[in-house]
N, C-alpha and C positions, 0 to 999 in steps of 0.2 A: 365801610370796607377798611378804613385806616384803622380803627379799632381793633378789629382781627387780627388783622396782622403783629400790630403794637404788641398784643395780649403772649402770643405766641413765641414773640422775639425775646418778652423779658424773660419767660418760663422757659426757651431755648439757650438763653446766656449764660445764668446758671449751671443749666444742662448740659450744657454747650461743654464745660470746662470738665466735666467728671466727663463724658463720652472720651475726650483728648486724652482724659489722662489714660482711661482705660486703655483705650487703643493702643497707647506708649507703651505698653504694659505689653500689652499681649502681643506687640509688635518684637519687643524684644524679646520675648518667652520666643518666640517662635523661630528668628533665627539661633537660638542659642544651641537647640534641638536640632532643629537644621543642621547646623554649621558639625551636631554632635557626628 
């Protein structure tokens, strides 16, 4: 069961950092448009 998870968490950390960035991204795209 620890395996699993391990396996997941490395492939999620990497992953992890590009979701955040994306999100940043489109977080600001969003109110920019908003705010237009």
């Amino acid at each position: 069961m620890s395996r699993t998870p391990r396996r997941p968490i490395a492939a999620t950390g990497p992953g992890r950092v590009t979701p955040p960035a994306a999100h940043g991204r489109t977080v600001e795209v969003d109110p920019s448009p908003a705010e237009r």
